[in-house]
N, C-alpha and C positions, 0 to 999 in steps of 0.2 A: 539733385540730392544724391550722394554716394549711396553706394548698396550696402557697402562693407568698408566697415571702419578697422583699423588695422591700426596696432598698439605696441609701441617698442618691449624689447623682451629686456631680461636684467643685464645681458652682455653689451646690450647696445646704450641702455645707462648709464652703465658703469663706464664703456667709452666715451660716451660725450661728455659726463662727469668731469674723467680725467682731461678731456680737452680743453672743458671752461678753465678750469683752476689754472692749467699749466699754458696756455697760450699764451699769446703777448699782441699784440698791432703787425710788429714786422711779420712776424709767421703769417699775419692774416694775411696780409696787403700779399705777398709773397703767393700765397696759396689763391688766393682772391685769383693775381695777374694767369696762373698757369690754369685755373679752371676755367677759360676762356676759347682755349685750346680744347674743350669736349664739349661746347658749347654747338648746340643744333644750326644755329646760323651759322658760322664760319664751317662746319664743318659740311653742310649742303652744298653751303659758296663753293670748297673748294674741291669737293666731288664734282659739282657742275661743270668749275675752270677747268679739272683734269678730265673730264670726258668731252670739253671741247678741245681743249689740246689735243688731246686722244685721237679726235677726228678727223684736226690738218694736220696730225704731225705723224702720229706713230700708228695705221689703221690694222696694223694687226694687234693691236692690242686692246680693240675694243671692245672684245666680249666682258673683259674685265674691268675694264672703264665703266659700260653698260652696268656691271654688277653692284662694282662700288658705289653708284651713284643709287641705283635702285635701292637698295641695303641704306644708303643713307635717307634717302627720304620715307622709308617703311620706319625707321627707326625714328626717324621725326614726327612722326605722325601716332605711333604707337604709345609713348607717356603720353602726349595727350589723353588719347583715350582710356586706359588704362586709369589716368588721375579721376577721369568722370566717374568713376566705379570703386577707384577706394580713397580712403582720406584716410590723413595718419597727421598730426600736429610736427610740425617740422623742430629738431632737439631745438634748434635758436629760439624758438618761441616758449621753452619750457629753461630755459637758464638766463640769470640775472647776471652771475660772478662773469659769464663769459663776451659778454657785452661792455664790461665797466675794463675788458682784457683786449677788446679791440674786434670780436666778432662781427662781422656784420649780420643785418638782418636779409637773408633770402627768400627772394618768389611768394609763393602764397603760401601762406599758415599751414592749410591743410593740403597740399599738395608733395608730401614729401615720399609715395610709394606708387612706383618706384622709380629711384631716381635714372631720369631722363641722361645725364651727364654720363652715369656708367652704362644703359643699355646703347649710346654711340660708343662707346669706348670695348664693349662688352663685341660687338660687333666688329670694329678694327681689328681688336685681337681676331677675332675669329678670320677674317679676311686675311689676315696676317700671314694664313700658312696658306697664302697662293705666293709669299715671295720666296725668296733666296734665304738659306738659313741667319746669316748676321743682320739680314734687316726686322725678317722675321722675329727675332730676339728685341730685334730693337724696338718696333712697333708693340710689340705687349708690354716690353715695360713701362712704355712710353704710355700705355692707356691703363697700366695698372696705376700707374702715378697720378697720372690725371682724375681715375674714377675716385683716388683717395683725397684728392683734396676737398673733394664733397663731404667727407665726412670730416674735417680738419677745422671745415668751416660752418661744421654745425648746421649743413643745410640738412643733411641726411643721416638717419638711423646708419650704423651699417652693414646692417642687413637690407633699407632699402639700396645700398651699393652692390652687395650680394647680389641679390634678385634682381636688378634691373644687370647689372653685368653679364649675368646667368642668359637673362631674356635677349641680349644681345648676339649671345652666342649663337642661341636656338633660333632667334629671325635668320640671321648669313647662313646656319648651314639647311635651314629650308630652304633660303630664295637661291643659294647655288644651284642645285640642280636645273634651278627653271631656268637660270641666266647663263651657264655653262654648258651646260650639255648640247644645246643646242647650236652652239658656235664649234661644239667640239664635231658635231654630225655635221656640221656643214663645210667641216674644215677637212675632214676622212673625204666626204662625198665630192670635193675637189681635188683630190689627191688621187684620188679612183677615176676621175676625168668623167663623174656623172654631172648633170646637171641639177 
């Protein structure tokens, strides 16, 4: 049983309001195919693939490999728990007009805070600025777009995109320190010829 139930505000209403009425099938199916893309499986899968690759291919770049992967599976693991502790009725389950518009039905009922799809996305951005500035650019928009079709498709309040995006941020730049710094001291302490 959740502890705390958590209840859309009038902003978040009034947007999912506007998204029953004004949708249609193709936007869904559309928005459906790219949320798949901030999806916890695929994006573990592909932290894994790249921290293997990481391993035979590119070894100096594995403190960051190491990171990414960690950071993705803290954030897989996190809306889990998180859902255990609050409940919030997901908008698809409180609109009619936006179902007979081509909505699908998402996840569980009461699992909608917070959503799980933007705290991975919430966290790539934030990883974002270990690249180069044009990828960099590229990567947040690429996960601002992704965490919005959560709410597009009426799985999420959004504010829970807010909040779980926000908590993405704050998981990466905690677990940095642990995962960086320490390849960054061992990287000094060979350059210095200590062992």
């Amino acid at each position: 049983m959740a502890l705390v139930t958590v209840k859309p505000n009038r902003i978040d209403t009034a947007i999912a309001s506007e998204i029953a009425h004004n949708t249609n099938s193709g936007l869904e199916h559309a928005a459906q195919a790219m949320t798949w893309g901030a999806d916890e499986h695929v994006l573990v899968a592909l932290a894994a693939a790249g921290w293997l690759y990481t391993r035979l291919r590119h070894p100096q770049r594995r403190p960051v490999a190491d990171h990414v992967l960690i950071v993705s599976l803290a954030t897989a693991v996190l809306p889990h728990v998180l859902k255990s502790v609050f409940h919030q009725t997901r908008p698809d389950r409180l609109t009619v007009s936006g179902h007979w518009r081509g909505v699908p039905v998402s996840g569980r009922a009461r699992d909608a805070f917070p959503s799980g799809h933007a705290v991975h996305m919430g966290a790539l951005a934030s990883a974002a600025g270990l690249l180069p500035p044009a990828r960099r650019s590229l990567a947040r928009s690429l996960a601002v777009a992704l965490s919005l079709t959560r709410v597009a498709l009426l799985a999420h309040w959004a504010s829970d995109v807010v909040a779980g995006f926000t908590l993405g941020i704050v998981v990466e730049r905690l677990v940095r320190p642990l995962t960086l710094s320490s390849s960054r001291q061992r990287r000094r302490e060979s350059s210095e010829g200590r062992p």
